[in-house]
Structures are given as C-alpha cells and as structure tokens.
C-alpha positions as CSV (number, residue, x, y, z in Angstrom):
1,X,-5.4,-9.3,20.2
2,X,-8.3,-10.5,22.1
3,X,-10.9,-8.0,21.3
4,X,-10.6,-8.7,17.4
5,X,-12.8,-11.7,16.6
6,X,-11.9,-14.6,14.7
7,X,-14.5,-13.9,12.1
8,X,-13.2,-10.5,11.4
9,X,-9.5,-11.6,10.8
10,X,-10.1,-12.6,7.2
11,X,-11.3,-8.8,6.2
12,X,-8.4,-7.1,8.7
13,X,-6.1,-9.4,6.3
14,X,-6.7,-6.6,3.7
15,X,-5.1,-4.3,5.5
16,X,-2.0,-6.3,5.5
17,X,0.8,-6.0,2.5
18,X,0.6,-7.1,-0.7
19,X,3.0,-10.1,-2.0
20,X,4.3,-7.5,-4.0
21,X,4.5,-4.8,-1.5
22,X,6.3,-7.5,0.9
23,X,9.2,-8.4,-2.3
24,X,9.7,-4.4,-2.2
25,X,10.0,-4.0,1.8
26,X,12.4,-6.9,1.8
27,X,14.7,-5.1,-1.2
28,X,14.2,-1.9,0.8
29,X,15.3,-3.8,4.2
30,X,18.4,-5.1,2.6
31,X,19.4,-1.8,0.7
32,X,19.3,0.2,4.4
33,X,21.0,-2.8,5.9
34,X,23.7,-2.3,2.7
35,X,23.8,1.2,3.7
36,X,24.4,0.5,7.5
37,X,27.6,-1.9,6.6
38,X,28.9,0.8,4.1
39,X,28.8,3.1,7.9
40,X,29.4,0.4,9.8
41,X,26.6,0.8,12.1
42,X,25.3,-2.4,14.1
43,X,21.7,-0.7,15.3
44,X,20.0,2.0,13.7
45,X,17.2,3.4,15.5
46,X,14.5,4.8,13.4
47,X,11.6,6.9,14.7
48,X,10.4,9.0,11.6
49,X,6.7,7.5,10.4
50,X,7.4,7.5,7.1
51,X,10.6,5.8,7.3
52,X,9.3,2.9,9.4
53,X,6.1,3.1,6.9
54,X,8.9,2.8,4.2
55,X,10.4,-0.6,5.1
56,X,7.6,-2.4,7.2
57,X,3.8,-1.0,5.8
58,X,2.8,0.0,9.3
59,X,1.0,3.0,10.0
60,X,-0.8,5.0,12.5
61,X,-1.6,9.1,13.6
62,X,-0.9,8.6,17.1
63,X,1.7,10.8,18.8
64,X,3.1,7.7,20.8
65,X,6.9,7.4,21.1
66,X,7.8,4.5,19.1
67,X,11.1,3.1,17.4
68,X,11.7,0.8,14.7
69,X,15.2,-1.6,15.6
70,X,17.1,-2.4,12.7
71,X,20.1,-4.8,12.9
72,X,22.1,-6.9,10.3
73,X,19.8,-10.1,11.6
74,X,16.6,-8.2,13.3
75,X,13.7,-5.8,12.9
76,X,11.5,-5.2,15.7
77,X,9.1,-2.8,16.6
78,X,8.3,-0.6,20.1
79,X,5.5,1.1,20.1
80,X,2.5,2.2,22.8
81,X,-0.1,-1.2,23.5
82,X,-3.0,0.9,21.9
83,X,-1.0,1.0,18.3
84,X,0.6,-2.9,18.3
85,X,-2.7,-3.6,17.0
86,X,-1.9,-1.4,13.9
87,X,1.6,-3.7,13.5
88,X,0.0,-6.5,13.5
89,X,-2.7,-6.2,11.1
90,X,-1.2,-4.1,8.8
91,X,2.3,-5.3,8.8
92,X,4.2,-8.6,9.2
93,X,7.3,-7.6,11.9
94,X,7.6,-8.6,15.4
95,X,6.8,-6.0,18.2
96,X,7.0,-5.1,21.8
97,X,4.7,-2.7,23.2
98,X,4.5,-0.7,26.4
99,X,1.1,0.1,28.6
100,X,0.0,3.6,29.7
101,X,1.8,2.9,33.5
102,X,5.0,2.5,31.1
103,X,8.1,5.2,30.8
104,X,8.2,4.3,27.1
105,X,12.0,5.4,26.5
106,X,12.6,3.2,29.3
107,X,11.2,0.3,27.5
108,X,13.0,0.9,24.6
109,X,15.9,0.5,26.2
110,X,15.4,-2.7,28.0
111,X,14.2,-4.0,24.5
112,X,17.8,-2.9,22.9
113,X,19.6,-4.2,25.7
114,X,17.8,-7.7,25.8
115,X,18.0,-8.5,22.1
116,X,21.9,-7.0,21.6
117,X,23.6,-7.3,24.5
118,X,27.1,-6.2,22.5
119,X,27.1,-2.9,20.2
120,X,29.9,-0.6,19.1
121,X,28.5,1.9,16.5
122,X,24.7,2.8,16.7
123,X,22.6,5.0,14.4
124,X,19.8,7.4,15.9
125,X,17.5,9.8,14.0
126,X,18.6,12.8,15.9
127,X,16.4,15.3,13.1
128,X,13.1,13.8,14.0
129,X,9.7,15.3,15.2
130,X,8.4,12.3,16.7
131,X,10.9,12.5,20.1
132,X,10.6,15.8,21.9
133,X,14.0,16.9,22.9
134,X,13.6,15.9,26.6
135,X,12.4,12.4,25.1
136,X,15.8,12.3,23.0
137,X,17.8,13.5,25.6
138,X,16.6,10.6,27.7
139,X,17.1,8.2,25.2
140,X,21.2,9.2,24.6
141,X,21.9,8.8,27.9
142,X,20.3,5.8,28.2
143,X,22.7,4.7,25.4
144,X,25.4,5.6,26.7
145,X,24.6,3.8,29.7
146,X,23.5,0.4,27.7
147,X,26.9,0.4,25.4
148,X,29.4,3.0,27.1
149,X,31.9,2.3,24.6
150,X,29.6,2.9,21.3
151,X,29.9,5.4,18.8
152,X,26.6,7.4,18.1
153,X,25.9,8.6,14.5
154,X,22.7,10.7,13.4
155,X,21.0,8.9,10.6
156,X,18.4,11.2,10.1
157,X,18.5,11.1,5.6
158,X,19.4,7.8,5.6
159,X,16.3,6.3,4.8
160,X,15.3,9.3,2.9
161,X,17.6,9.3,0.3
162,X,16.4,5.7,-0.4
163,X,12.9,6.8,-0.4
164,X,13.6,9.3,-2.9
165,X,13.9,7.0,-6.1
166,X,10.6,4.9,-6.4
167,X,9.7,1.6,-8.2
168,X,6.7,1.1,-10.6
169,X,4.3,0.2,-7.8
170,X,4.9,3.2,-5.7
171,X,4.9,5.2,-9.3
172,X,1.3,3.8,-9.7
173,X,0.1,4.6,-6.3
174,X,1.2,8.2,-6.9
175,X,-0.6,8.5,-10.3
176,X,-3.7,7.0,-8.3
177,X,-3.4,9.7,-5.8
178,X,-3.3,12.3,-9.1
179,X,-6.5,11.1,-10.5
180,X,-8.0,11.5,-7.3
181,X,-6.4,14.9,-7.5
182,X,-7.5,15.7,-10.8
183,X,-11.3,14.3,-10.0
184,X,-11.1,16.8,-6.8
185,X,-10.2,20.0,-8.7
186,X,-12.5,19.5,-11.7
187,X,-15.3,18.9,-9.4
188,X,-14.9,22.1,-7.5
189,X,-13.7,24.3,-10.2
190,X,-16.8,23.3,-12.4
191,X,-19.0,24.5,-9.0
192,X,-17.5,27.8,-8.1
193,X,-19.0,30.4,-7.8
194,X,-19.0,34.2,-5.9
195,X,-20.7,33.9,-3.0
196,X,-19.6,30.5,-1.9
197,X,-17.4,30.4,1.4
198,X,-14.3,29.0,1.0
199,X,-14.6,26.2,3.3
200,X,-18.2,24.7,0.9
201,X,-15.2,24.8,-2.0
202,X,-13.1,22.9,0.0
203,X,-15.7,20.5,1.0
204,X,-16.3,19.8,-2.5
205,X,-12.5,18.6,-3.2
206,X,-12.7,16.7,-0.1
207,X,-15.6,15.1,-0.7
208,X,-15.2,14.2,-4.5
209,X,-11.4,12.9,-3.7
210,X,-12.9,10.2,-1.0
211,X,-15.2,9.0,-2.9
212,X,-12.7,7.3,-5.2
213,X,-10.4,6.3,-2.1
214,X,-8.2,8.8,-1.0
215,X,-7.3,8.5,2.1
216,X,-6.3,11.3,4.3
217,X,-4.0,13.4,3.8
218,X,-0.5,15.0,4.8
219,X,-1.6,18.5,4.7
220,X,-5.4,19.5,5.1
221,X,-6.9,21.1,1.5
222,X,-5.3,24.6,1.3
223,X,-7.6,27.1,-0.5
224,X,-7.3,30.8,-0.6
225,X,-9.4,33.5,-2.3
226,X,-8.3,36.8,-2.9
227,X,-5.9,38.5,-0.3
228,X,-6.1,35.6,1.9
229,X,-3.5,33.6,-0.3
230,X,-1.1,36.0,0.4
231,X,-0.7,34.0,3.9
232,X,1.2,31.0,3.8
233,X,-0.2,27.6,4.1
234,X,-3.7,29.2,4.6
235,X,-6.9,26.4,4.6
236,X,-10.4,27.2,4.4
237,X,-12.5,29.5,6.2
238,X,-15.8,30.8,6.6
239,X,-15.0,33.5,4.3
240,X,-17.1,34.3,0.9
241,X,-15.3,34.4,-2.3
242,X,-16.2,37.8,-4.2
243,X,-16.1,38.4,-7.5
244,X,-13.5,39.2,-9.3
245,X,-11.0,37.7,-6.4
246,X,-8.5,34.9,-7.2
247,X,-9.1,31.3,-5.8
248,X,-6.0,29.8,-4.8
249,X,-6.0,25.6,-4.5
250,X,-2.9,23.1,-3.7
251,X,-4.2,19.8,-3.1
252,X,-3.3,16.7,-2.3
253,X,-4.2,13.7,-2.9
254,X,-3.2,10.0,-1.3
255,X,-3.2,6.4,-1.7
256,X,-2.1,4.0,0.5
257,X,-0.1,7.2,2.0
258,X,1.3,8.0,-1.8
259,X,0.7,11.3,-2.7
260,X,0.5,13.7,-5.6
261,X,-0.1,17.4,-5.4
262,X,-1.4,20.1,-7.7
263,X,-1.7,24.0,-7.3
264,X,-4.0,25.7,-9.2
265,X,-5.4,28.8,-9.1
266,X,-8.7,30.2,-11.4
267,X,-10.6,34.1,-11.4
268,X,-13.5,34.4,-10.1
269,X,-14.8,36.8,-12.3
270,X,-16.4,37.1,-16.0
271,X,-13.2,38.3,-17.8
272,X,-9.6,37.5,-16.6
273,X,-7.6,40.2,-16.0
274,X,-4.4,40.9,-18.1
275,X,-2.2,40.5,-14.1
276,X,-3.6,36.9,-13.9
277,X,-3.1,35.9,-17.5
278,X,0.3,37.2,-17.7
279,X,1.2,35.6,-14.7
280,X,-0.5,32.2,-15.9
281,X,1.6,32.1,-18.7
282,X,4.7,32.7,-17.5
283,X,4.1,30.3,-14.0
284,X,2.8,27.8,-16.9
285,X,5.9,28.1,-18.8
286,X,7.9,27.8,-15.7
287,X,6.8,24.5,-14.8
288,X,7.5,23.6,-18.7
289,X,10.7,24.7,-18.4
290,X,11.7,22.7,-15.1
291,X,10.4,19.3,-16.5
292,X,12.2,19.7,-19.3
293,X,15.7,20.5,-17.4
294,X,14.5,17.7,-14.8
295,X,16.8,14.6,-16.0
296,X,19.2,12.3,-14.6
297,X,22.1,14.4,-13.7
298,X,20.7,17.7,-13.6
299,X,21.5,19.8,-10.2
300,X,18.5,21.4,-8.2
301,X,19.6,25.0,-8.0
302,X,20.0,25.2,-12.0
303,X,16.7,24.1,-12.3
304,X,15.3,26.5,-9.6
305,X,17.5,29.4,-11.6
306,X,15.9,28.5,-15.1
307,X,12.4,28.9,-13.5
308,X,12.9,31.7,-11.5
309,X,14.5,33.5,-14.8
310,X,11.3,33.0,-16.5
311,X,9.2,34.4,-13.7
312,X,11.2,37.2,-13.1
313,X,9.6,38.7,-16.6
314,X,6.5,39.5,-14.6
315,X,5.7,42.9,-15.1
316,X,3.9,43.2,-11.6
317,X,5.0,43.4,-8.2
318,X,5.7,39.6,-7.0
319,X,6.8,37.7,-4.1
320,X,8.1,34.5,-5.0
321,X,8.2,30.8,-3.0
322,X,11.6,29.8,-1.5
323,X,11.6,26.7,-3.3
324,X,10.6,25.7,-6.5
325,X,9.9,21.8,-5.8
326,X,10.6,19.1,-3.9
327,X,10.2,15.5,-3.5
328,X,6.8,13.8,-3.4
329,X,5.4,10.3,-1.9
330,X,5.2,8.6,1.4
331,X,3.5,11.2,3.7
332,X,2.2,11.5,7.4
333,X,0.5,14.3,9.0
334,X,1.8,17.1,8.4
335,X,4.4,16.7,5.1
336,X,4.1,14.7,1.9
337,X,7.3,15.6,1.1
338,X,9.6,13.0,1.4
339,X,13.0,14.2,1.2
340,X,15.1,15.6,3.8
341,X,17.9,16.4,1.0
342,X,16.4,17.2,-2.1
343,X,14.8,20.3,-3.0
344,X,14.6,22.9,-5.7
345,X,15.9,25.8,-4.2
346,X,18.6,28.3,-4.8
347,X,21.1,26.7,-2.8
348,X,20.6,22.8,-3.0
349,X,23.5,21.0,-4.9
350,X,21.3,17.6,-4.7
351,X,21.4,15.7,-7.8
352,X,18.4,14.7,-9.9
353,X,17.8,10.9,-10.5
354,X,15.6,9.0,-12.6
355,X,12.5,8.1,-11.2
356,X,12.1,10.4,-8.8
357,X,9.0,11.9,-7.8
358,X,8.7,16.0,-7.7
359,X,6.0,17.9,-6.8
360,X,6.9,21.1,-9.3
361,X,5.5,24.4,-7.8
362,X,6.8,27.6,-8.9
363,X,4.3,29.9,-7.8
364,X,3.8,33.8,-6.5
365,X,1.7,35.9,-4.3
366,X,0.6,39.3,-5.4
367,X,0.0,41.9,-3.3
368,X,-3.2,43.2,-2.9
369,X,-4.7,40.2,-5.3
370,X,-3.6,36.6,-3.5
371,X,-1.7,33.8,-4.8
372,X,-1.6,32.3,-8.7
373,X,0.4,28.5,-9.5
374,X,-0.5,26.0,-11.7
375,X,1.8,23.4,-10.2
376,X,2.7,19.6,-10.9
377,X,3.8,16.2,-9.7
378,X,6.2,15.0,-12.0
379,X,8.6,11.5,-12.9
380,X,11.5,12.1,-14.0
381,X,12.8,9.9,-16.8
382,X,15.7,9.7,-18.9
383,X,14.3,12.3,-21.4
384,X,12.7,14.8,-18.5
385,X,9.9,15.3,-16.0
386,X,6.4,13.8,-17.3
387,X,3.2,14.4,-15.5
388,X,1.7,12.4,-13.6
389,X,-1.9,13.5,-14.1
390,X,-3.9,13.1,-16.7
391,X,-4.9,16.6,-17.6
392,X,-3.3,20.3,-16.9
393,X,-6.6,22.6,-17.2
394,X,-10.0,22.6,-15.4
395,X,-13.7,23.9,-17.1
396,X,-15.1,26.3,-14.9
C-alpha cells in the first residue's frame, strides 16, 4: 500500500507470522483441506474471525463482510480496501478487496466465479455472526446462480473442532495470557478496598494486564460487587463497593488473541462470613473435582454432573450457571470461547481430548449477596486437567 513507507516495512514485518506460526497454519491448512475431501466439498467459504485467524494469522475488529476461499489448490482472501492492509502485513495469503462504492457480496461472487469457474459441492458457514441474514440470504442465491447444479453444506464447526485441540505454541500463548491474568488479579485484589467504585477496580486489572502485553480482549473486564453480580455478564460501573459486599471478577487475559480466563471472587469486609466460606470451599472443590475427571475420553455432561453434585451441598439458597466450562483460545470481540461443540453442560455428549484448552467455571449467584467462583483455565493431559496459571489464591 502506498501510504506505508518503505522505511516502516521492516518494523510492520513484526506483525507478520512466525516461521513457526507459518509450519502450524500450513498443518492446519492441510488438516481442513483433509476434512473437506473426507465431505467432499470443493469450496468452503469461511467468514468466522477466528476461524480465518486460525489458518492465515489475519486479524482485524472491523464489522466488514469478508470471506476466506478455501479450495483443494487455493486460499484467498475478500475483504473491505480499508482491512487488506491488515492481510498483508500481518499475514502471507493473497487478497481481493472491495472499495466503499462496492456491494461486497457482489464482489465475492465475481471473485468465486473467476477463480473456479466449475463447482459441485460447496461449504458455507451458515451459523455465523459476521453476515447479517439479508447479507447471507444474498450470498445463497448468488450461489445458486454461480453453480446451479451444486450442493450447499453448512460448515459452521468445521474449523472449530480443529481449533479445539492445540499444539505447544498455542499452549504457551495461553499460559502467557494466564500470567497476565494472574499479574491483573493480584494487583487489584492487593488494592481493594470499600469505597472504591468498581470501575477504578477494573482499571487497575486493565491497566496492570497491558503493561506486560495483553492485548485486548474478547470480553471487556467483568466485575461485580455485591448484588450487582447477580446480573449476568455485568462490567464496571460507577458504583462504590461497601463493606462487607462481595467483589465478583472473571478476567481475561490475551496474547496474540490466546486467551485464558479466571473468576474469582473475595469479601470485602474484615471477617468472611460463614455463606462465602462455605461456598468457597465447595466452588473450590468443584473445580478440583472437574480437572481431575477431565481426561481423554471423558464425556462433558459427566463432568458437569460430578461438579454440580458437589455444589449442590450448599446449604444456602443458590442459582447455579448453565454450563460448567467450555473451550478456551482464539478469541474476537465478543467470545474467547472457541468451540461451537464442546461444552460442559448438562446435555453435551462431546468428548474430552488431550490437549484441549478449558476454561473451568462452576460458579453461583446468591440472592441478596452477588456472585462467588474461583474459576480456572485448564490443559488437559493424559492424567487430567492442570492449570495453567501459576497460582490459585490472591493477598488482599
């Protein structure tokens, strides 16, 4: 691009892939491309960010309608002219790119009908948040129209399901994001105070966490005190913590757009209450439970059952999460979880594998008190679930 000097090229080259990052997104390339002949699909059309993130290192927040091609031979990019600059200094495929004056669907099409002129089966993430439905709908016909004899298939968890086992680098980025995790929590926790607002706490998380690199997140810092954690996904306000309330924290952290995530939840107060200490405990011996039951081979619902079991001792009136974990790692504003198929629930019959990444998070909400978890981000190895942070407790 014209507007990026010659002289700045050599420090825009950092943005660019690793040798080692490019030997993975070749492996990864060839696995989906294994996975299209095994269902026998020519073209898959992928529009999820963290999938196209997943198998070419580009990146970008922009809402733009964009489409990564995948053939047997090919992998080209469409995306709006302001974000081709993001594929070309952070990753190494080819691109088209349409101007504001553009309908972007319509160059899409063009694009799939120059570079295959003949296709019979093609695959289309129809689960995806990227292509509003009258974007979609637009996009279909315009299929049919291209190849009026081909067979459309939704390949939405496709690339997922790859995504869900991870190699030793993108096991090290997620411990990276931990530390930073870690770092954030300890820093805040060690500060707190009554009579803080919520939203100084947060900044102190924030502010410790990008100092050592994290980058930003998936989800913004959530952070509850008292009542206020009994609404979901609530961030900071302007509101003071009082004493004696709980503080409710799930953070995030992220590197090179791995993350990890911790819960956590401490008492604002001189002496702990027996309500919190019981429910500590038994949240804390939840998350035990599940790492231990977390090997290859294990089944998502019995490990969701085993936790739940333990919980259910509480003596208190409780409201529980609908899921008791999921899948950790690539993520793009707004979900680090990256799985569209596994998660600890009650009802999911997915099967755990080794070296997955899960983000552990049995937690409750108490009426009239706010929320209490003491969650982790876990590997799982041949033996069970090992932590991925360096530390499970805080000084206040």
């Amino acid at each position: 691009h014209y507007f990026i000097q010659s002289n700045l090229r050599q420090a825009m080259d950092q943005l660019k892939p690793s040798e080692r990052e490019r030997s993975e997104m070749k492996d990864r390339v060839a696995k989906l491309r294994l996975e299209m002949s095994k269902e026998s699909i020519e073209l898959m059309i992928i529009s999820n960010m963290a999938d196209i993130f997943y198998l070419t290192h580009y990146e970008t927040v922009g809402r733009c309608i964009q489409v990564l091609l995948v053939t047997e031979c090919d992998l080209h990019m469409v995306t709006r002219e302001l974000e081709a600059t993001n594929v070309e200094f952070r990753s190494d495929v080819k691109y088209s790119h349409y101007d504001e004056s553009q309908d972007p669907i319509a160059v899409i099409l063009e694009q799939i009908k120059t570079r295959y002129p003949i296709m019979l089966s093609i695959g289309l993430q129809l689960n995806t948040y990227r292509l509003s439905y009258t974007n979609m709908k637009h996009l279909l016909e315009g299929i049919s129209r291209v190849y009026p004899n081909a067979a459309i298939r939704d390949v939405s968890h496709t690339v997922s399901k790859l995504r869900q086992i991870k190699s030793p680098l993108e096991i090290s980025k997620i411990r990276k994001a931990a530390r930073m995790v870690h770092a954030g929590l300890q820093c805040a926790i060690s500060r707190l105070s009554a009579g803080m607002i919520e939203s100084e706490v947060g900044g102190i998380v924030t502010e410790t966490m990008c100092r050592l690199g994290c980058e930003y997140t998936a989800y913004p810092v959530f952070l509850c005190s008292g009542e206020t954690g009994c609404l979901g996904h609530y961030t900071p306000t302007q509101k003071t913590v009082q004493e004696g309330e709980v503080v409710f924290f799930e953070i995030g952290g992220c590197f090179n757009r791995y993350h990890a995530a911790r819960m956590y939840s401490v008492y604002a107060g001189a002496e702990v209450p027996e309500w919190f200490a019981a429910a500590e405990k038994l949240l804390r011996a939840a998350v035990k439970c599940g790492k231990e039951l977390l090997k290859p081979g294990a089944v998502a619902r019995d490990v969701d059952k085993a936790m739940r079991d333990i919980i259910a001792k509480y003596p208190h009136p409780y409201k529980q999460s609908e899921r008791a974990g999921y899948s950790i790692g690539i993520g793009f504003y707004t979900d680090w979880c990256d799985s569209t198929t596994f998660y600890i629930n009650p009802t999911c019959g997915s099967v755990v594998e080794e070296n997955m990444t899960i983000h552990l998070i049995p937690w409750i909400q108490i009426p009239g008190k706010g929320a209490l978890g003491f969650s982790d981000t876990v590997l799982v190895t041949s033996e069970g679930a090992n932590s991925l942070f360096e530390g499970d407790s805080y000084e206040k």
